[in-house]
C-alpha positions in Angstrom: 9.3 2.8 -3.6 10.2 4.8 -0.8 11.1 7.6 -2.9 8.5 7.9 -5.5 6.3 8.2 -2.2 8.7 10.7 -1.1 8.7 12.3 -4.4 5.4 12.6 -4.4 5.0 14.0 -1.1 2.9 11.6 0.7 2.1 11.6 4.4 3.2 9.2 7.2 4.6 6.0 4.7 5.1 2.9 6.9 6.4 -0.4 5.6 5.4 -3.6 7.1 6.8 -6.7 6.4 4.7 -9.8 6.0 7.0 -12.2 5.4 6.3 -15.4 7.8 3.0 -13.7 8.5 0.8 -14.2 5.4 1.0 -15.8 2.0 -0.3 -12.8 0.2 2.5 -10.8 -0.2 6.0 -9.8 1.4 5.6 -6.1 2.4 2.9 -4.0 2.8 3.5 0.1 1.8 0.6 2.2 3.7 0.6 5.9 2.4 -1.6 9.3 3.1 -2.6 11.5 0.7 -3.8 14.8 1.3 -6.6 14.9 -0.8 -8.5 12.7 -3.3 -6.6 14.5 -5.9 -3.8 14.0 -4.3 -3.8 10.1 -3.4 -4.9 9.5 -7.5 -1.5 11.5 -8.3 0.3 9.5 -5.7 -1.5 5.9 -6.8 -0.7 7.1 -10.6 2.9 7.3 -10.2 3.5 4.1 -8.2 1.5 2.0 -10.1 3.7 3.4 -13.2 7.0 3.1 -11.0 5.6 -0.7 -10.4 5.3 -1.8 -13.6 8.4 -0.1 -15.1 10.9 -2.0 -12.3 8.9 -5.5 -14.2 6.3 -6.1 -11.8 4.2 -7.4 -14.5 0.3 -7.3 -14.0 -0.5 -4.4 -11.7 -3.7 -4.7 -10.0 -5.2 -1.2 -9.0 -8.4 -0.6 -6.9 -10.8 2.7 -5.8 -9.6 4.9 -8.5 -12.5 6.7 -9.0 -13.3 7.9 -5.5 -9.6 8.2 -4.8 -10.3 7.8 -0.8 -8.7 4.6 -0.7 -6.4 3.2 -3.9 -4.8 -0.2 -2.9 -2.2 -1.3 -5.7 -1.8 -5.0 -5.8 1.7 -5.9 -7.5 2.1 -9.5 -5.9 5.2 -9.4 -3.5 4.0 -5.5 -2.2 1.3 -4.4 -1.7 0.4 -0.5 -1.5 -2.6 1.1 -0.2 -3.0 5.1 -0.1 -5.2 6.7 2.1 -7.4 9.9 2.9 -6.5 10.6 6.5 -10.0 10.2 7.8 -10.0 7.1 5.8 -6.7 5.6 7.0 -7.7 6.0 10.5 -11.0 4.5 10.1 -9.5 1.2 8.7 -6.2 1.3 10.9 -4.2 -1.4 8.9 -1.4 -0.8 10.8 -2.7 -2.1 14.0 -4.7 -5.0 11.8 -1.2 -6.2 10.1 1.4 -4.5 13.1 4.1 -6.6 14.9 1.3 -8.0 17.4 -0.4 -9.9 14.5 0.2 -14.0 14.9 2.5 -15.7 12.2 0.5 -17.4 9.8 2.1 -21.5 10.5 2.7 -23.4 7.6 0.4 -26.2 7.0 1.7 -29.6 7.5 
């Protein structure tokens, strides 16, 4: 994944894991774009990257405005961002290392 993002030449890429933290996925993939055009080229090709390595059903949202695409493919989870946008939603403070571990219910 890392290098289609690389490829593509998106801006500041950080991985979180989110194993032991939530059910909804193992790693989250936050990306920057440099321009709407530029984050639909980038959320094109990982989608397509996605769903040739067998990922099955692909789940892609914000296409059309292109400010913020977030590409659902179960176990990751990938969200490209405008700059401005990125830093107005700050995921990476909202699912960092200081967020509690989801417990397991009993």
């Amino acid at each position: 994944m890392h290098a289609c993002l690389d490829d593509m030449k998106a801006v500041d890429v950080v991985e979180i894991d989110l194993v032991g933290r939530t059910s909804i996925a193992d790693s989250m993939i936050i990306a920057s774009g440099t321009s709407a055009r530029h984050v639909g080229s980038v959320a094109d090709r990982i989608t397509q990257k996605l769903k040739d390595a067998g990922h099955g059903r692909v789940r892609v949202e914000g296409v059309p405005a292109c400010d913020w695409v977030l590409i659902d493919a179960g176990d990751v989870i990938v969200h490209v961002f405008r700059p401005e946008v990125r830093g107005f939603y700050n995921l990476e403070k909202m699912w960092g290392a200081d967020r509690p571990v989801e417990r397991a219910a009993v």
